[in-house]
ZAMARGU-4260 file (C-alpha; in steps of 0.2 Angstrom, whole numbers, plus 5000, padded with zeros to 4 digits):
<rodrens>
0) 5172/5041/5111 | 5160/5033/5120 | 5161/5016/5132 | 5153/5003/5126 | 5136/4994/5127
5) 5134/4983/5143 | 5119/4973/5146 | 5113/4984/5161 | 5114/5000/5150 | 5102/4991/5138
10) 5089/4984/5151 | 5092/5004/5159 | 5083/5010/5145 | 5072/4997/5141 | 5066/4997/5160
15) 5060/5015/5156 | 5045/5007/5147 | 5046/4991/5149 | 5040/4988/5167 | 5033/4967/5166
20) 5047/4955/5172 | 5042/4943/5157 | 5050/4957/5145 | 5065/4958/5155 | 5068/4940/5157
25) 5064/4940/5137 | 5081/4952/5134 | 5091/4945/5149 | 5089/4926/5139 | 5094/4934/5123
30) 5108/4943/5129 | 5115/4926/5137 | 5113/4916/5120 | 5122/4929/5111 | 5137/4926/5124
35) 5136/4907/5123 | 5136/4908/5106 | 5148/4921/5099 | 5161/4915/5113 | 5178/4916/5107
40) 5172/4927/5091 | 5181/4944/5088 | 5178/4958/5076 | 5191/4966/5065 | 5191/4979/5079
45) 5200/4969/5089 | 5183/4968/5102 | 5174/4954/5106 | 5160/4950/5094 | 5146/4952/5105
50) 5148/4969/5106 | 5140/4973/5089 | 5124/4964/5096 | 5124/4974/5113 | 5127/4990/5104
55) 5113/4986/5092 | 5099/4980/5106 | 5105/4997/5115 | 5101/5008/5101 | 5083/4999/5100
60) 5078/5001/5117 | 5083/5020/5115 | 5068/5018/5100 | 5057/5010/5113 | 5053/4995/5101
65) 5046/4978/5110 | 5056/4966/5118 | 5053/4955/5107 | 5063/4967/5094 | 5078/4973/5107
70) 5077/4953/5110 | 5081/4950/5091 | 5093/4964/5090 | 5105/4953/5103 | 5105/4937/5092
75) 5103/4945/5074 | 5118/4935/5070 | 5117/4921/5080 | 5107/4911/5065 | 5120/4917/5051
80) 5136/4914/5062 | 5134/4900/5073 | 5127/4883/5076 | 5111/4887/5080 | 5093/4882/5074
85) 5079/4891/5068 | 5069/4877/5078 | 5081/4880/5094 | 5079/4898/5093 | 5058/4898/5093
90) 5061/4884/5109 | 5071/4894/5119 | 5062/4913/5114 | 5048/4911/5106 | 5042/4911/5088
95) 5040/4929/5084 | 5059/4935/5089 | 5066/4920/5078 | 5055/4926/5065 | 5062/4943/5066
100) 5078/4934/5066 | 5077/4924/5051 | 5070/4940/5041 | 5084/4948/5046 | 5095/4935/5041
105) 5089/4933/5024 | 5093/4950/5021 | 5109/4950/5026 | 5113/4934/5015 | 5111/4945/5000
110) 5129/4949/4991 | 5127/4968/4987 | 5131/4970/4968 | 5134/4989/4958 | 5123/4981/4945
115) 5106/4989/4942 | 5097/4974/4942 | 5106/4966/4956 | 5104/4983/4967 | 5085/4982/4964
120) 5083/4966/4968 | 5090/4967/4985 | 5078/4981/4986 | 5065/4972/4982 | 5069/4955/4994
125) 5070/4970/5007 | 5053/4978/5004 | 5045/4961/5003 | 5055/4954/5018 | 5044/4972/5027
130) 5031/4969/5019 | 5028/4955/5032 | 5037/4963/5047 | 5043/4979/5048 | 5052/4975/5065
135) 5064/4964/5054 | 5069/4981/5043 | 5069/4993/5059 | 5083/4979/5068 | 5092/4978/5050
140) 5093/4996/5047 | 5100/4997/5068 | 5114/4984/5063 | 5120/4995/5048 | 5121/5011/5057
145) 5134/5002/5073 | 5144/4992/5056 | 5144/5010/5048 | 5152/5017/5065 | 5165/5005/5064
150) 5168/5004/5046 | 5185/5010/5048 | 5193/4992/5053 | 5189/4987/5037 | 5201/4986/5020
155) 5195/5003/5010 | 5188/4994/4993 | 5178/4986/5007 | 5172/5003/5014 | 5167/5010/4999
160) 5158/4995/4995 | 5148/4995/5011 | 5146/5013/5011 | 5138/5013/4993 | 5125/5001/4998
165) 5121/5011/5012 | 5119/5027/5004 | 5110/5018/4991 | 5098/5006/5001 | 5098/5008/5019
170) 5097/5028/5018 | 5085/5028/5007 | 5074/5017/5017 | 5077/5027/5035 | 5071/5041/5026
175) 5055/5032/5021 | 5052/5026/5039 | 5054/5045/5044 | 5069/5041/5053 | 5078/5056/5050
180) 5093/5058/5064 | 5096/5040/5059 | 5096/5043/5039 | 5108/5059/5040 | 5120/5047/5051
185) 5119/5034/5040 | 5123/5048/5024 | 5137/5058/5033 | 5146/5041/5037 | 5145/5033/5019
190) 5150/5051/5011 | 5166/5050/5024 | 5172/5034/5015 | 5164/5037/4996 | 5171/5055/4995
195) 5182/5057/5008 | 5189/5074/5000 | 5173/5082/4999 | 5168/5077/5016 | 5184/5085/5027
200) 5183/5100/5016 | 5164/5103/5021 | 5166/5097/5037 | 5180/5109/5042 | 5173/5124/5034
205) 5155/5119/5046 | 5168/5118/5059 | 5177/5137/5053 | 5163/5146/5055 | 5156/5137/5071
210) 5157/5150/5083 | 5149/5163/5070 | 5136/5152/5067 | 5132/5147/5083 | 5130/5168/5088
215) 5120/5170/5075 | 5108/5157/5079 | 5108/5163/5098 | 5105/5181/5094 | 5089/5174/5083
220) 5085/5163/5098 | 5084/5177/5108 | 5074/5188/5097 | 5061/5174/5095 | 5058/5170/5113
225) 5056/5189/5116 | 5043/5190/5101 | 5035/5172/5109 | 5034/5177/5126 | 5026/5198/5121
230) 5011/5186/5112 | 5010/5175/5127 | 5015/5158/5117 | 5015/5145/5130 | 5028/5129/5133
235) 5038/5133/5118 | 5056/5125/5115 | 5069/5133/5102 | 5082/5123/5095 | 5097/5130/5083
240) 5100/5116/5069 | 5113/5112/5058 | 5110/5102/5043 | 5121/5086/5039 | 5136/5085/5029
245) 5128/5074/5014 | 5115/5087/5013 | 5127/5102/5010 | 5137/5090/5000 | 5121/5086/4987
250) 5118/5106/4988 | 5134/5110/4981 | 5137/5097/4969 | 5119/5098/4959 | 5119/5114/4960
255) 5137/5121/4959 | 5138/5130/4975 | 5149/5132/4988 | 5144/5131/5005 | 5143/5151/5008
260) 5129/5149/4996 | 5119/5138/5005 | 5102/5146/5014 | 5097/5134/5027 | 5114/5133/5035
265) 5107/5144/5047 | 5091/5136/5055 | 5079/5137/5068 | 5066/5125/5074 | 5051/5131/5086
270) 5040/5117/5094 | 5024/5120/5104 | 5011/5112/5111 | 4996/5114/5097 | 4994/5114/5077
275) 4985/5130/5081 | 5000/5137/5090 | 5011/5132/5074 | 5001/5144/5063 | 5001/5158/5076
280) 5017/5157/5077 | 5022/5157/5057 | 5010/5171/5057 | 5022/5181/5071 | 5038/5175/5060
285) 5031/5179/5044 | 5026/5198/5053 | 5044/5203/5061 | 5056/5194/5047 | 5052/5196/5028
290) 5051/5178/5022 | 5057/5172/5004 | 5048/5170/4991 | 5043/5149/4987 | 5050/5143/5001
295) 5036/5140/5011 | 5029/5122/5014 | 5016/5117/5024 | 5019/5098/5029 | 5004/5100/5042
300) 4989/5101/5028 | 4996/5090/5018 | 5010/5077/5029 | 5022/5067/5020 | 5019/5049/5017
305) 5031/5045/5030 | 5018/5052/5043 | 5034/5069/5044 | 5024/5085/5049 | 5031/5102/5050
310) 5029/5120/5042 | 5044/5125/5033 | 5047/5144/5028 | 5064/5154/5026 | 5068/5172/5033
315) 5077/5186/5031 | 5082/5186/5047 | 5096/5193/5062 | 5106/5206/5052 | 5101/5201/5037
320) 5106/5182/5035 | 5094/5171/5032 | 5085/5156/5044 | 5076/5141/5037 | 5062/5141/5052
325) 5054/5124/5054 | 5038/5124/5067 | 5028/5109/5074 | 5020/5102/5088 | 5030/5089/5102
330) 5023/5074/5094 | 5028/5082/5077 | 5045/5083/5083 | 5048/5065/5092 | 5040/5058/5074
335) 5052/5068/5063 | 5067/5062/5072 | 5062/5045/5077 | 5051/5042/5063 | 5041/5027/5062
340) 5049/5021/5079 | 5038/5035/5086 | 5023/5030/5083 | 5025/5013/5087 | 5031/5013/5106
345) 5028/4994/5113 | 5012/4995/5122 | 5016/4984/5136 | 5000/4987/5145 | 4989/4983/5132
350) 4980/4967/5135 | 4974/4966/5115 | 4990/4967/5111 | 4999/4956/5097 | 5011/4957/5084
355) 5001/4957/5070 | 4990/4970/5077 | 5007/4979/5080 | 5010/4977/5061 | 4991/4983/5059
360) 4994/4999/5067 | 5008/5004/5054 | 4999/4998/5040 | 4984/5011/5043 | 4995/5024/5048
365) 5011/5022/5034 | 4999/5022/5016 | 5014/5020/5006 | 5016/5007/5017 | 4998/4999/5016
370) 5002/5002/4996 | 5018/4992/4996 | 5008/4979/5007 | 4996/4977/4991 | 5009/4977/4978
375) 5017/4963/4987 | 4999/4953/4985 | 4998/4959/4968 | 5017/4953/4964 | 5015/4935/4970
380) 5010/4928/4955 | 5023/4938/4945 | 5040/4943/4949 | 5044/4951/4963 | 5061/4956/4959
385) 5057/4968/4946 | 5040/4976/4951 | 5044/4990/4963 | 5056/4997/4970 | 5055/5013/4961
390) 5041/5017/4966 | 5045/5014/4984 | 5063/5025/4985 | 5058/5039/4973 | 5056/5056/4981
395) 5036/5058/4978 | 5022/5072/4973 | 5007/5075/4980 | 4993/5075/4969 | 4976/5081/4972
400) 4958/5072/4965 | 4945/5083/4960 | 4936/5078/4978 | 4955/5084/4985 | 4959/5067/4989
405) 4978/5067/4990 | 4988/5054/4981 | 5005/5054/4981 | 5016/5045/4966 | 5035/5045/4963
410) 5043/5061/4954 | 5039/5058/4934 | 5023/5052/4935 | 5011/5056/4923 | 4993/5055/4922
415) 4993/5036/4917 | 5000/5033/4934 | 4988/5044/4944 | 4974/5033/4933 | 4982/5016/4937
420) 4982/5020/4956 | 4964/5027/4960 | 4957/5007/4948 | 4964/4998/4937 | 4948/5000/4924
425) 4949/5019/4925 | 4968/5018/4918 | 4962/5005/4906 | 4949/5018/4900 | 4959/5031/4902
430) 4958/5043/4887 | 4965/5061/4892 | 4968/5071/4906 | 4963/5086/4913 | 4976/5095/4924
435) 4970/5112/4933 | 4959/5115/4922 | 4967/5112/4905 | 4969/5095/4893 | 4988/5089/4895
440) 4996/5074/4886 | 4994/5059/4893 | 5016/5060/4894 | 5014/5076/4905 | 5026/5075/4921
445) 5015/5076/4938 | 5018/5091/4949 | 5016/5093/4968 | 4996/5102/4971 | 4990/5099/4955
450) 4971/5094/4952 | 4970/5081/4940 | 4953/5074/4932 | 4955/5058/4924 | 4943/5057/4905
455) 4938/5041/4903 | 4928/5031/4889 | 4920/5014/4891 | 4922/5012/4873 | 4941/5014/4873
460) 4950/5001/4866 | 4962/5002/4881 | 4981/5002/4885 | 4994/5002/4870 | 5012/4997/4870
465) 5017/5016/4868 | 5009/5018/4886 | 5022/5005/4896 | 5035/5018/4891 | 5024/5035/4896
470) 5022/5027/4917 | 5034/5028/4928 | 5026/5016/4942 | 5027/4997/4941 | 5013/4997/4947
475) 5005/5006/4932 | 5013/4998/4921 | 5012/4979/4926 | 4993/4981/4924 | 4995/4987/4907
480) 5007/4974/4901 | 4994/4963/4909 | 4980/4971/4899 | 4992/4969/4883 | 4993/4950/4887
485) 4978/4946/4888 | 4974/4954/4873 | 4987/4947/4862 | 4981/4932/4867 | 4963/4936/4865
490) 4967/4940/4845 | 4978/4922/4845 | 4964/4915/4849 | 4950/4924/4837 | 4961/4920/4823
495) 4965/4901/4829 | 4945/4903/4831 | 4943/4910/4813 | 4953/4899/4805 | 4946/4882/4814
500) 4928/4886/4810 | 4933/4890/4791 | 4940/4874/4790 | 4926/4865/4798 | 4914/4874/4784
505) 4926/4869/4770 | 4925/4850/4777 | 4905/4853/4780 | 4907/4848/4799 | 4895/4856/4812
510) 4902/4872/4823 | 4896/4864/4837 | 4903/4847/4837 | 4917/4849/4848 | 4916/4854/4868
515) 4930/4855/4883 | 4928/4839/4888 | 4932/4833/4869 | 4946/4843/4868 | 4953/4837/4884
520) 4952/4816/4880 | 4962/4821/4861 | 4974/4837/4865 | 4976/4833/4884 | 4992/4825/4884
525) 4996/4841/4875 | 4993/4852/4888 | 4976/4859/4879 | 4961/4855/4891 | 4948/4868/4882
530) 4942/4874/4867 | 4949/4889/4870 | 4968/4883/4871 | 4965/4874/4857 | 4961/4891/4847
535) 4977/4898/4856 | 4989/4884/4846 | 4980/4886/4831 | 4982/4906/4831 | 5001/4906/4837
540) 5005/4893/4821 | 5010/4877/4832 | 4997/4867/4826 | 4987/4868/4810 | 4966/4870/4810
545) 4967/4854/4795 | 4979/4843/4808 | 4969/4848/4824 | 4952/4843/4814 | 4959/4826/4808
550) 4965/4821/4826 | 4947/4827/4831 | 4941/4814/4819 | 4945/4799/4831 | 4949/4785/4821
555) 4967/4788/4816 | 4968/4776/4801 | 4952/4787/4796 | 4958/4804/4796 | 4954/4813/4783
560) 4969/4814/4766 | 4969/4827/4754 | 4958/4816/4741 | 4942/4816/4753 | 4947/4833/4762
565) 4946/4841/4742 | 4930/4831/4741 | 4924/4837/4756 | 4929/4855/4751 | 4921/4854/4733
570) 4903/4848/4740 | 4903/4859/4754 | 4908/4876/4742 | 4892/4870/4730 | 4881/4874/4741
575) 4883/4889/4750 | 4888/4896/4731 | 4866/4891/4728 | 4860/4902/4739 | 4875/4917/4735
580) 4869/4934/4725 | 4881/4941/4715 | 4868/4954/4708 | 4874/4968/4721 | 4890/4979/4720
585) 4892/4976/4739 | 4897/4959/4741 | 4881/4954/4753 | 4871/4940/4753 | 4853/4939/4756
590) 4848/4923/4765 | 4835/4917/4751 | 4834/4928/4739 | 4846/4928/4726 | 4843/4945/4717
595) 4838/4960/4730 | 4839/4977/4731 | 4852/4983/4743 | 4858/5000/4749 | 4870/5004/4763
600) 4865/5016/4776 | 4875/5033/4777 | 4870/5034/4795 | 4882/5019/4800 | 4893/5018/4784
605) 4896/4999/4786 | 4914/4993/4780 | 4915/4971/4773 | 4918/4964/4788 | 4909/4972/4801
610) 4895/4962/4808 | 4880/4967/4799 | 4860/4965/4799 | 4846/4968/4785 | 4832/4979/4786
615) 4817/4978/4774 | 4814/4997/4771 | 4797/5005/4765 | 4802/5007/4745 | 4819/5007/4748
620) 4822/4988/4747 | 4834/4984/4761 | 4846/4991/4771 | 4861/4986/4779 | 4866/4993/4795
625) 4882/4990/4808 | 4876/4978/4822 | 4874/4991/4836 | 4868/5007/4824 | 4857/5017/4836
630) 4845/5020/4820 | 4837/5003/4822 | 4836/5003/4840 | 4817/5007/4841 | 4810/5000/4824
635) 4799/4982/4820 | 4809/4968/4822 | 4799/4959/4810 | 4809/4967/4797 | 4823/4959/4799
640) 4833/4950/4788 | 4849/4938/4789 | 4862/4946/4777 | 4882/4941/4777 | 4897/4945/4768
645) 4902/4935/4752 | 4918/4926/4758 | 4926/4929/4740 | 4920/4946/4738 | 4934/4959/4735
650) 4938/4975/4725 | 4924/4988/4731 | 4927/5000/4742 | 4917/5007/4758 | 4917/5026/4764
655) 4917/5027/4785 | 4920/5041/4794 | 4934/5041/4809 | 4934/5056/4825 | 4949/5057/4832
660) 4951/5069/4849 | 4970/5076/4854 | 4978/5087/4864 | 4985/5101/4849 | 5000/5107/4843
665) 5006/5112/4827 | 5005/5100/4812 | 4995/5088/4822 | 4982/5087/4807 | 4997/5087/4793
670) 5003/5072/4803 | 4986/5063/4803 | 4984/5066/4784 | 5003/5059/4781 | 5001/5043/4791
675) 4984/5040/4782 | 4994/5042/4765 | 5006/5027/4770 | 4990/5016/4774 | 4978/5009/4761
680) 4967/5022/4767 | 4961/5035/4757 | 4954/5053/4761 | 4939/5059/4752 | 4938/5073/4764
685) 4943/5081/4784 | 4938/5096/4793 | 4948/5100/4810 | 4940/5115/4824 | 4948/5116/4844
690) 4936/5120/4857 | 4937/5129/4871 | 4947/5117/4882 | 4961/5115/4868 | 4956/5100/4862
695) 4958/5096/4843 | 4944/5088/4835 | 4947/5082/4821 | 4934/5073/4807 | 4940/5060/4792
700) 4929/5053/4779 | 4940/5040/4772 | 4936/5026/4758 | 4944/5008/4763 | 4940/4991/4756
705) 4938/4981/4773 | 4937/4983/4792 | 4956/4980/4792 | 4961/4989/4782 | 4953/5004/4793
710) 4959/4995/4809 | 4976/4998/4804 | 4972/5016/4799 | 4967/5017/4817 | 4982/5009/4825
715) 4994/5018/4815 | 4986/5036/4821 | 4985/5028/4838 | 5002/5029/4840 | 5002/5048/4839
720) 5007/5050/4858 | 4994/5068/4859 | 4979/5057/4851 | 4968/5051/4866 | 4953/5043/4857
725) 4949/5037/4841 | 4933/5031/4837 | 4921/5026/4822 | 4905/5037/4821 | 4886/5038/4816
730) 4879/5051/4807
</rodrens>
């Protein structure tokens, strides 16, 4: 066992960077008000208390963090456990290590729960906590891996507890910071207390076969350096490697081996100076020792998004047995072990330096980082406990734009998720997806390597409810659930809309009569300051178009009963009904004419309740066409005419002609056909082809008696999960 931590042994390793006498003094103050203040306090070891501090400081120095981090790592606790200030702390060290302090504080005050909802939301606290430091995670994750060292002291229903949240929070997160040593100590301690059973059996079969292991390797050793040093490889180093005791444990319980079974038990790793020399050298493994099929990985090309490089392949190797062989450079090597730490050795001569340009440097170099860092943004304004953690802790693929921009999204995403993350409005418009080369449903699980090439349509409707349970990122599907907002609310408000301005006609009162600043002085006190939040009330049902129209009126003792309202209503339906034509089958009426010769145009097949327009034809009398009908883009406006819909029109029905693209399978039409039968929707006819792509195209004419009616034919094939666009087309 090791001797434990002194003060000189910390400011030993720091001194081996740290060279300015401020730093030193920096630690040597915060060493002597962790003694002041854990004076007499003891751990369930039996040690004094202080030595959890010093061991943790020690362990960041050997990480070569800043002295402002090793200085935090001394009095983590002090804030939690003792008398001291937040204020005292920033007087006597300085603001940015009480900051570290308090974040780490914060974190610890959390009361670890099994519950799903309780575990994510530490996570999320955790993340957000990084999010504006990173140091404050790299001294948390430090103080869990000394406790986890001495987690024997504690009663065992308090082990396991402490041991499940560290396999399921801090190891996680040590892997996402590329910490690997420290990840795999963090995994083998907890799986000593969790499963205790399981981990002496593996560790004492490792421990049976360590001498024959260990030829093995050396034997491979050998032969490698011979094969390196016949090509002339310069300034290589070999290292024999033994995987941890959680990773042979996950081997064998997911995929019911036993630990003879197990491939990369037997491993190499070759470092070298160059990324050239990493290839030359795979290309001399690769040429002595047959490698295995799909067990190649190249972490060079394509890094993981916790900045680990590396070529992976596996071997046939010494006798037969087979080698997992990692190669990478030096820097490769110091990154994969220490991870994040790695890249971000204090500067001390660096006159530009700061903190937040400290924080800087991770953010361009982490992206999943500098992705979290923007979700953060994006959660402040909803609820950051249940946004993203998934996102975050899932193992990831790599996926590939059609430029061969990679992105990378947690395992299960789907195309919806790769749409989301490259703009919000391309996942709105989303309306297939083309993966290598072929059309997959918009459900289709994401591989690593895949090209995917987004369709999208500016006509699209956008996101339906269906679509929240296709994502697997929050971040996907909080701006869908966003989009659906708004546009529930939208339609609340264009029927509170409809329903106010029919009301106003039936009372003969002028559209325009009412602004904001009205609504304001009589709804105000209410909580409805526009027009706009007036419609909302009206549309949910909380208040009535009539009752909102008498308080409108002003004068309380004048509001309008049901004796002048019916007055109102009977002069205001005489005069509209003058100037109505009944003398058409279509329900239409022509501003001033009361018998005219009408015709719908097949080109546009307009449905009552689409907004319509009037053209006097050559002969033909007039036509009405759909608003937005490219036929009478380029023709004389002089032409024109106003038309309308008769408001108590009803009992003709309106042919239109719906085009709805898929991804196909069999019965994809029959099950089109069926759920137009259960609508009011009727089908005068269908034809169906697939082109080359695979893409069903398919064509109804259908006969309906108003726009909604065919709306809800549309919404109920929309929910077809291999449907990507419906749409309404001309001739």
């Amino acid at each position: 066992m090791e001797a434990p931590k002194t003060i000189d042994d910390i400011l030993k390793a720091a001194s081996e960077y740290l060279h300015e006498e401020k730093n030193i003094n920096l630690i040597q103050r915060a060493y002597e008000i962790a003694m002041e203040k854990h004076q007499g306090q003891m751990r369930r070891s039996g040690e004094p208390y202080v030595q959890h501090p010093l061991e943790v400081a020690y362990l960041l120095a050997t990480l070569h963090t800043g002295p402002a981090t090793i200085a935090a790592g001394l009095v983590h606790d002090v804030l939690e456990d003792t008398d001291m200030t937040k204020e005292e702390m920033t007087e006597r060290l300085g603001k940015d290590v009480a900051d570290i302090v308090d974040g780490v504080t914060k974190i610890s005050k959390l009361k670890y729960m099994t519950m799903e909802k309780a575990l994510a939301s530490d996570h999320q606290k955790i993340l957000l906590a990084m999010a504006k430091d990173i140091r404050v995670v790299l001294v948390k994750l430090v103080d869990r891996l000394h406790n986890m060292r001495t987690l024997e002291h504690l009663a065992p229903d308090k082990r396991q507890k402490i041991a499940k949240e560290t396999l399921d929070l801090y190891s996680p997160l040590a892997h996402r910071l590329g910490m690997y040593r420290l990840k795999a100590e963090l995994e083998d301690l907890s799986l000593k207390y969790i499963a205790p059973t399981e981990y002496e059996d593996i560790a004492r079969a490792i421990h049976a076969k360590k001498s024959e292991r260990e030829e093995d390797i050396n034997q491979m050793i050998s032969k490698m350096e011979a094969i390196l040093d016949e090509h002339q490889v310069k300034n290589y180093d070999i290292k024999g490697r033994i995987k941890n005791i959680y990773s042979i444990y996950k081997k064998i319980s997911s995929k019911g081996k036993t630990i003879d079974d197990i491939y990369d038990l037997l491993a190499l790793r070759i470092i070298v100076e160059t990324v050239e020399d990493c290839y030359r050298v795979l290309g001399l493994v690769h040429s002595e020792w047959t490698p295995l099929p799909m067990r190649f990985k190249d972490y060079i090309a394509v890094p993981k998004s916790n900045l680990y490089q590396s070529l992976h392949t596996t071997v046939v190797g010494h006798e037969g047995k087979i080698f997992e062989i990692q190669i990478r450079t030096y820097e490769m090597d110091e990154i994969a072990e220490l991870g994040v730490a790695a890249h971000w050795a204090y500067k001390e001569n660096n006159p530009g330096y700061t903190p937040e340009k400290e924080q800087l440097e991770i953010v361009n170099k982490l992206k999943w980082y500098r992705d979290l860092s923007t979700y953060v943004e994006m959660s402040q304004n909803a609820d950051p406990l249940d946004s993203i953690i998934e996102d975050i802790f899932s193992a990831n693929v790599y996926i590939f734009t059609p430029k061969g921009d990679v992105i990378d999204l947690p395992t299960g995403s789907t195309p919806l998720d790769f749409a989301y993350r490259i703009h919000t409005e391309i996942g709105n418009k989303t309306v297939g997806a083309i993966v290598n080369g072929r059309i997959v449903p918009l459900n289709y699980k994401l591989k690593t390597g895949e090209v995917v090439n987004i369709k999208t349509n500016k006509n699209s409707p956008g996101p339906s409810s269906e679509w929240v349970k296709i994502v697997k990122t929050s971040h996907a599907r909080n701006k869908i659930k966003s989009f659906l907002n708004k546009l529930q609310r939208d339609n609340i408000i264009a029927l509170g809309k409809e329903e106010f301005e029919r009301q106003l006609k039936l009372l003969n009162l002028p559209l325009t009569h009412f602004d904001d600043k009205v609504i304001n002085e009589y709804f105000g006190r209410n909580n409805i300051t526009t027009l706009e939040d007036l419609y909302y009330e009206i549309g949910k049902g909380v208040i009535s178009a009539r009752s909102a129209i008498n308080r409108l009126m002003g004068n309380t003792e004048t509001k309008l009963d049901d004796e002048t309202a019916l007055k109102m209503y009977s002069e205001s339906e005489e005069k509209p009904r003058a100037r109505r034509s009944h003398n058409n089958a279509y329900g239409i009426v022509v501003e001033g004419l009361d018998k005219a010769q009408l015709r719908l145009g097949n080109c546009c097949q307009p449905v009552y309740g689409d907004s319509i327009t009037g053209y006097i034809s050559k002969g033909s009398g007039i036509i009405v066409h759909r608003e937005g009908c490219p036929n009478i883009n380029n023709v004389d406006q002089e032409r024109f005419i106003n038309i309308y819909w008769d408001h108590d029109f009803s009992g003709r029905v309106y042919e239109s002609t719906i085009q709805i693209k898929a991804v196909d399978r069999p019965n994809l039409v029959a099950e089109m056909i069926n759920i137009i039968n259960t609508t009011k929707g009727s089908i005068i006819s269908v034809s169906s082809s697939k082109n080359k792509v695979g893409e069903c195209i398919t064509k109804f004419k259908l006969q309906v008696g108003t726009t909604d009616e065919l709306n809800r034919v549309i919404v109920a094939l929309s929910k077809i999960s291999e449907i990507y666009n419906i749409e309404r087309i001309f001739k």
